[in-house]
C-alpha positions as CSV (number, residue, x, y, z in Angstrom):
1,X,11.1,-214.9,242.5
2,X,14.2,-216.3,242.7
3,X,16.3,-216.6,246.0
4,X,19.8,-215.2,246.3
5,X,22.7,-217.4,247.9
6,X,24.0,-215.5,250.7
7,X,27.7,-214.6,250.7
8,X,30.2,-215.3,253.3
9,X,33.2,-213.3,254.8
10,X,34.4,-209.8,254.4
11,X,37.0,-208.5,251.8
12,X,36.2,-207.3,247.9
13,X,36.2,-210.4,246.8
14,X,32.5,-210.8,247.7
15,X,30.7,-209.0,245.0
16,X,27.3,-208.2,244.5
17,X,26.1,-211.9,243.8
18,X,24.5,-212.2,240.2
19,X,21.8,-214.0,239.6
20,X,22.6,-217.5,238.2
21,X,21.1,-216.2,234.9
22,X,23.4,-213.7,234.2
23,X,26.7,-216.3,235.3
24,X,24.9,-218.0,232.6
25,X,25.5,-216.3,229.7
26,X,28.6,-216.6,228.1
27,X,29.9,-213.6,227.4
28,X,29.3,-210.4,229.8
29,X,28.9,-208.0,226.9
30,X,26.4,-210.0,225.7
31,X,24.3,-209.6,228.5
32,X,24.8,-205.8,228.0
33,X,24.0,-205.9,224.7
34,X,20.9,-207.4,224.2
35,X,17.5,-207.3,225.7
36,X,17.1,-208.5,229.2
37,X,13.7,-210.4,228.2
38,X,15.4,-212.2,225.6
39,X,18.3,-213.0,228.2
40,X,15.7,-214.2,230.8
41,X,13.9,-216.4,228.5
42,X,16.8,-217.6,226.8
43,X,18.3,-219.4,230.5
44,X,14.8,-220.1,231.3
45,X,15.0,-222.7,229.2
46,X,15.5,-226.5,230.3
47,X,19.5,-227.3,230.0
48,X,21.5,-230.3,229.4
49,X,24.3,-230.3,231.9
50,X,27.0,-232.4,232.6
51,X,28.9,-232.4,235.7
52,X,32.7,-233.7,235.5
53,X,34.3,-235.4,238.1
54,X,37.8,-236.6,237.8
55,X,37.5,-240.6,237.5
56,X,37.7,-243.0,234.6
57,X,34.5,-242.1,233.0
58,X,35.6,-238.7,232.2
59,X,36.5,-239.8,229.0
60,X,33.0,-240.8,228.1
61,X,32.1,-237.0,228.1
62,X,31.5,-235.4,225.0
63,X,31.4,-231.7,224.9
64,X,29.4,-231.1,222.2
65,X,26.1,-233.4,223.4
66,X,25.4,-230.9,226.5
67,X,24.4,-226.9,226.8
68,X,27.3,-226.3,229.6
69,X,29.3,-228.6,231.6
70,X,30.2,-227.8,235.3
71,X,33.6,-229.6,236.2
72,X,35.5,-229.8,240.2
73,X,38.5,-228.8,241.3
74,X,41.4,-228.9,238.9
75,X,39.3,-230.2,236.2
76,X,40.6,-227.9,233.6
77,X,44.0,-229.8,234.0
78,X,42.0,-232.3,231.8
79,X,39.0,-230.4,230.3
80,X,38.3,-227.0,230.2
81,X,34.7,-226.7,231.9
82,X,32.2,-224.5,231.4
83,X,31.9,-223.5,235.3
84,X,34.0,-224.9,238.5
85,X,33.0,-226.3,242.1
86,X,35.9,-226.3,244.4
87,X,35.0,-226.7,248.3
88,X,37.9,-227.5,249.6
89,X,40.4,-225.1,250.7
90,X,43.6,-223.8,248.4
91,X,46.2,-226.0,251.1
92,X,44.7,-229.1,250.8
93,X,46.0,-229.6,247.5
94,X,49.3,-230.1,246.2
95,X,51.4,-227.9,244.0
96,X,50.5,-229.4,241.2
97,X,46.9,-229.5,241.5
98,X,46.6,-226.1,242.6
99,X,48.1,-225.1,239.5
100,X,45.0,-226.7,237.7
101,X,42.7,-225.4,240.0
102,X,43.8,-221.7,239.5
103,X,44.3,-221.8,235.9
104,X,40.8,-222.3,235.4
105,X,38.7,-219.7,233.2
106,X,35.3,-219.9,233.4
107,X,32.3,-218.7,233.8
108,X,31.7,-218.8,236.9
109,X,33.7,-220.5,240.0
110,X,31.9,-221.9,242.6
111,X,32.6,-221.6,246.3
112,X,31.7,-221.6,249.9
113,X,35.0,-220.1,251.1
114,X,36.4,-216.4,251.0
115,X,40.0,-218.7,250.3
116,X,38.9,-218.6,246.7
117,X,37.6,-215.1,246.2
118,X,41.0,-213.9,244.0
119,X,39.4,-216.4,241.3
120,X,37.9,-214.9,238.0
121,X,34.4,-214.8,238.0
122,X,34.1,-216.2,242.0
123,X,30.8,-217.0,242.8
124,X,30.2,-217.5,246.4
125,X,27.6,-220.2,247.7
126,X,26.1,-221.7,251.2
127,X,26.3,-225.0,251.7
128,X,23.3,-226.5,254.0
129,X,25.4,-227.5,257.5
130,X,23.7,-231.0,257.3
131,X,24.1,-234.1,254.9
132,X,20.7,-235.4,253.1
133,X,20.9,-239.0,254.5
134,X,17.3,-238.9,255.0
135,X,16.3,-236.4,252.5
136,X,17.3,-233.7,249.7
137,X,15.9,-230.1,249.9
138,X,16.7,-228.4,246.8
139,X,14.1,-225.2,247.8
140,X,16.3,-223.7,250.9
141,X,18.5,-220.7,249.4
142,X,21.5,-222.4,250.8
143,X,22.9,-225.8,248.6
144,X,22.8,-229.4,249.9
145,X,26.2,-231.1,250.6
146,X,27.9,-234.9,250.5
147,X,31.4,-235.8,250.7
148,X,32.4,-235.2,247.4
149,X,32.5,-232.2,244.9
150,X,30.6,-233.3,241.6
151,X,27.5,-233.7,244.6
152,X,27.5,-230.1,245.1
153,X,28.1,-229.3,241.5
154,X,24.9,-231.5,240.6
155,X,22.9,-229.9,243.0
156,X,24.0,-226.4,241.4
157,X,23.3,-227.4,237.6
158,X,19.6,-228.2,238.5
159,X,19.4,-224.9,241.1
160,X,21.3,-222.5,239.6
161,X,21.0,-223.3,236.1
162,X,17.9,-225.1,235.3
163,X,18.8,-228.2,234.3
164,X,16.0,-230.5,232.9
165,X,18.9,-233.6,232.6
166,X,22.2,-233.8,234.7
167,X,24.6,-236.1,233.4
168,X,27.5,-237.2,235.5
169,X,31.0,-238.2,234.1
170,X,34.7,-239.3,236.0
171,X,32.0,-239.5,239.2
172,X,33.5,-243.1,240.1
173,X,33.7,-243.2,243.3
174,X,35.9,-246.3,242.4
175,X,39.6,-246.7,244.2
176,X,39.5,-243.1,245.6
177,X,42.6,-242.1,247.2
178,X,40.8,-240.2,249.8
179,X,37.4,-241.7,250.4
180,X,37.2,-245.0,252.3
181,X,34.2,-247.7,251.9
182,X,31.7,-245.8,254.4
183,X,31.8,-242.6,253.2
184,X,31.4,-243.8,249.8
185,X,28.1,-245.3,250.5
186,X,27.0,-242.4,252.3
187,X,27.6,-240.4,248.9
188,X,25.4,-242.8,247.5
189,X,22.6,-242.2,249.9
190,X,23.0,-238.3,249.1
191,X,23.1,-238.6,245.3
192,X,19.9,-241.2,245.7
193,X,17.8,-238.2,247.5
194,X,19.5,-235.9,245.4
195,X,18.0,-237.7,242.4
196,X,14.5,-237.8,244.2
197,X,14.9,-234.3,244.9
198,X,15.9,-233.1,241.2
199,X,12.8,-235.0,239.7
200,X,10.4,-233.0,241.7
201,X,11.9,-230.2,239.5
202,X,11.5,-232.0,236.4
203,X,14.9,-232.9,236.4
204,X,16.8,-235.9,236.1
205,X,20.0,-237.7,237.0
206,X,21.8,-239.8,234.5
207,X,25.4,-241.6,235.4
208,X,27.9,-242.7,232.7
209,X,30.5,-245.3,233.7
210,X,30.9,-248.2,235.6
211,X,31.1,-246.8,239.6
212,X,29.4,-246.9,242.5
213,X,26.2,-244.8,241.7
214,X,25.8,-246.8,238.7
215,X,22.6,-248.2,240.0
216,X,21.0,-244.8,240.9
């Protein structure tokens, strides 16, 4: 039986929290309309997922190769994603990029904080309070973490959405702005025992460009 995320904070923002078959499907009256086996076998299917970051190799990413494609933050300044992961918090980004961040439509938005509830189709998550630097569990209800988005949003396409191959695009991790040597090899370590974690699920981890994880 499947496990559902708990959800933070007060307000009406938090919803009931669908399952992660019903964010699935891509239209809500579809779900309505037809019969909820069919539905249930339908995303019990294995998916081909990509997850978008925002580096270079984001224009390697076809659209039409994968089942659903789960982008970060303002991704839909560049590509309109099939679902969004944003965990950091409305004021940390600039003007700009918060436009692109709330003109997202998607199916579902993806967040640990109440900051992010006035989105369409918010979809609150718990993040695990430690890093995997030793190992990856995927089986807690609550979602591992790393220093970087697309981790998170990797972690939620083989969770959430069943994903039997995770491809990752614009995940560089090459002349980040933000992200200093260190920490950069640490997201290495946690998307190394993310990969060991996701093939115990029958799931695996493919990365397209040149960065830093190209060796995973």
């Amino acid at each position: 039986m499947r496990r559902k995320l708990r959800a933070f904070g007060k307000g009406k923002g938090f919803q009931r929290l669908r399952k992660p078959s019903e964010c699935f499907v891509q239209d809500k009256d579809e779900y309505k309309d037809e019969d909820k086996d069919k539905v249930e076998e339908k995303n019990a299917r294995k998916l081909k997922i990509a997850v978008l970051g925002l580096g270079e190799s984001l224009q390697l990413f076809d659209a039409s190769q994968f089942d659903a494609s789960i982008g970060v933050n303002d991704i839909w300044a560049r590509v309109p994603a099939d679902y969004v992961v944003c965990v950091d918090k409305p004021d940390r980004f600039e003007p700009e990029r918060l436009a692109g961040v709330v003109a997202a439509r998607c199916k579902a938005f993806y967040s640990q904080l109440g900051e992010w509830s006035f989105m369409p189709n918010f979809y609150p998550i718990e993040l695990q309070p430690a890093y995997p630097t030793y190992i990856c569990q995927l089986d807690p209800p609550a979602l591992p973490k790393s220093h970087c988005s697309p981790f998170i949003a990797a972690a939620i396409a083989c969770k959430l959405h069943n994903a039997s191959e995770v491809h990752l695009f614009g995940v560089d991790l090459v002349n980040h702005p933000l992200l200093k040597a260190a920490t950069c090899e640490r997201i290495r370590i946690h998307f190394k025992n993310l990969r060991d974690a996701m093939a115990l699920r029958g799931c695996v981890l493919k990365v397209h460009g040149g960065g830093l994880l190209r060796s995973l």
